[in-house]
C-alpha positions in Angstrom: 0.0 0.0 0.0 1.4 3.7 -1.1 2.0 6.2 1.5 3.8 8.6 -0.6 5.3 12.1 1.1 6.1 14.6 -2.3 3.8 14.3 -4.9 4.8 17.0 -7.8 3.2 17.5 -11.1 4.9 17.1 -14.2 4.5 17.2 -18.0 4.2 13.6 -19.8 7.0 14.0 -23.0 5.2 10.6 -23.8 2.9 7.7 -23.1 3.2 6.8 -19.4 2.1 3.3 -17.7 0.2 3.3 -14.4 2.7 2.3 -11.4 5.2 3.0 -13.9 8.6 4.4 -12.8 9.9 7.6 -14.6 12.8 9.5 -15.2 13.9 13.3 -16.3 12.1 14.3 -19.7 13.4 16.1 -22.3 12.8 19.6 -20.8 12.6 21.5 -17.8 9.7 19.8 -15.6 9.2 17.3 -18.2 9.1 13.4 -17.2 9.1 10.1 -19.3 8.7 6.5 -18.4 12.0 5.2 -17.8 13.1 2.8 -20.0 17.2 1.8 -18.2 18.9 1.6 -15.2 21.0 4.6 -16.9 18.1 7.3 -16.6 17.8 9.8 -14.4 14.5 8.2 -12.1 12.7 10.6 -10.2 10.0 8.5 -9.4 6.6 6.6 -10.0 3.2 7.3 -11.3 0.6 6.6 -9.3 -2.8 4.6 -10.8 -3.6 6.4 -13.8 -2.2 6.3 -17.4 -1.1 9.4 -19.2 -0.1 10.0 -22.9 1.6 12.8 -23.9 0.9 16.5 -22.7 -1.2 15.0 -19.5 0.6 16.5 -16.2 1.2 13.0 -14.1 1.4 13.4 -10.5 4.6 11.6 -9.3 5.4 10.3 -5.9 9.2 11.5 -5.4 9.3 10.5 -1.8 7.6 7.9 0.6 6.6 4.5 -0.9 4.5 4.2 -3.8 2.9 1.4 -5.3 5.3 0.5 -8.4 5.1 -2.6 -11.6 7.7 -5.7 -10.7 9.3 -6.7 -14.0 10.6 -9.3 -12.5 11.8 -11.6 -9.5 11.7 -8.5 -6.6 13.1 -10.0 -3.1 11.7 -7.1 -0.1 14.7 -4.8 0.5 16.5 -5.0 -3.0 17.5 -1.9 -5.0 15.1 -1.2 -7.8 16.1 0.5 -11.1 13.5 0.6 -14.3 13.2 -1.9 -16.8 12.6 -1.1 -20.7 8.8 -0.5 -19.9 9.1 1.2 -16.7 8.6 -1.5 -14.2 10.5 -2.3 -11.2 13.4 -5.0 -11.7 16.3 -5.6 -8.8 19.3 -3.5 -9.5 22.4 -5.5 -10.6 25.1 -3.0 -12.6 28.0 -4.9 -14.3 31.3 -4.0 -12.8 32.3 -0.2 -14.0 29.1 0.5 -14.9 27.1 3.4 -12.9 23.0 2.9 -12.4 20.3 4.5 -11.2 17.9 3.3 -8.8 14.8 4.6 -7.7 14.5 3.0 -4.0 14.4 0.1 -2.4 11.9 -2.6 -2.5 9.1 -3.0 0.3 7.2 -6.5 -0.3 8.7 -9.6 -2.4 6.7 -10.4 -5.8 7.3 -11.6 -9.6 6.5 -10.2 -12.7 3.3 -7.7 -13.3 2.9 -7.8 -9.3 2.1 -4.7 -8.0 4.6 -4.3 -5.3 5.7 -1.0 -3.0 9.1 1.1 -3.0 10.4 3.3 -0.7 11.4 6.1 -2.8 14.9 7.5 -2.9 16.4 7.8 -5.9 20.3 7.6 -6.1 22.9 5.8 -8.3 25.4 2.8 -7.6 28.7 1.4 -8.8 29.2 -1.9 -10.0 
């Protein structure tokens, strides 16, 4: 279950997922649903599509309900998939990536788990 803490409005640069994570769009205040571990995340839509032009409200901090896209164990890192779900961060060695939190509940694939929200980057 969400309990997010910032929710900020943005501009959709394209089609957005619900419980989709999303990263910096092309512009100022622009988002776009994340698509690699190598985008900037910012955070996660909440239960509503957008395409683009809509103004998504995005959880930034607390935990939000978020897509698994994959095998998510509770406490793992999270980065974005190519469709903006949730998949367990695992950067090759030398490789920088961006994660949007930390995982809340275990699930699989098209689950709708939680994240704790706090985007940041690691090293492999």
């Amino acid at each position: 279950m969400s309990n997010p803490g910032l929710i900020k409005t943005h501009i959709a640069d394209g089609a957005i997922g619900k419980f989709r994570i999303v990263a910096q769009g092309a512009s100022d205040g622009a988002v776009k649903q994340g698509t690699s571990g190598t985008d900037s995340l910012l955070g996660v839509t909440e239960g509503f599509a957008y395409v683009a032009g809509d103004r998504p409200s995005i959880v930034r901090s607390g935990i939000a309900d978020v897509e698994y896209g994959g095998v998510v164990t509770r406490g793992a890192p999270l980065t974005s998939d190519a469709s903006g779900r949730a998949i367990v961060a695992a950067p090759a060695v030398g490789v920088n990536m961006r994660t949007i939190g930390f995982a809340e509940v275990s699930g699989v694939v098209g689950d709708i788990g939680s994240v704790l929200v706090a985007p940041n980057q690691i090293q492999g």
